[in-house]
N, C-alpha and C positions, 0 to 999 in steps of 0.2 A: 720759300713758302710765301702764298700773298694772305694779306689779314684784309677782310672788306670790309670796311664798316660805313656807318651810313652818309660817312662824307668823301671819304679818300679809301687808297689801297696802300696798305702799307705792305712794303717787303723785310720781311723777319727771316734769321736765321736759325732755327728752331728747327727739331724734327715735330710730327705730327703726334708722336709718343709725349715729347715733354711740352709741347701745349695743353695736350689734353691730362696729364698731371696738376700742370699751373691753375687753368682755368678753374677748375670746381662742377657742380654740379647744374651749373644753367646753361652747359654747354655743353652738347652729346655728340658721340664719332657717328654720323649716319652713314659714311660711308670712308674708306679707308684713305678718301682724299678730303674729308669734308668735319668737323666741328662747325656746327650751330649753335645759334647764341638764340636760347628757347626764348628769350624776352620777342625775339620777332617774328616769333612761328605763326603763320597766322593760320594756317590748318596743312592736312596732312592728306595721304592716302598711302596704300601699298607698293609704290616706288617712287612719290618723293615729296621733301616738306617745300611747303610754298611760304615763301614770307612776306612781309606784310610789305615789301619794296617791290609785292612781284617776281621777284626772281623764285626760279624752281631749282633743288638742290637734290642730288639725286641720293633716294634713301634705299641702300641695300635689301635684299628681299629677306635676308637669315638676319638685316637688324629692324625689322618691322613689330613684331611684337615687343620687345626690348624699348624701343623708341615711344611705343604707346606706354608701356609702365614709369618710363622716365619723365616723358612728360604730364601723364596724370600727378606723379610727385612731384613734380613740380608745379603745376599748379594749385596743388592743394598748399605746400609750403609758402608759396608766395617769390614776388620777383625776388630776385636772386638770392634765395635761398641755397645754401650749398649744403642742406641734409640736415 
């Protein structure tokens, strides 16, 4: 698995099940290859979250509604709030 983050890519040995356990709540499965880290979401639409590096990440069409209530809670709780 690769981890991008905003300076390097790091290769982790993890499945995408026990990331998304570890991480918490500021970070959602939008797609079965993909956790986001909602701190850099910079907006969205019905197939994918764009973030604020510009990169588009492609957001499942059955997790479109899901990904608007996660992130509306998340914004209301604040940055990295985990619930």
């Amino acid at each position: 698995m690769e981890i991008h983050t905003t300076g390097e890519i790091i290769e982790a040995y993890a499945s995408m099940n026990e990331m998304e356990g570890q991480l918490g709540e500021s970070f959602y499965r939008c797609h079965r290859g993909y956790l986001v880290n909602m701190v850099y979401v910079a907006e969205y639409d019905s197939e994918s979250v764009i973030l604020n590096n510009g990169e588009y990440v492609y957001l499942a069409k059955e997790k479109y509604g899901e990904f608007v209530k996660a992130y509306m809670r998340y914004l209301r709780n604040g940055v990295g709030a985990d619930g």
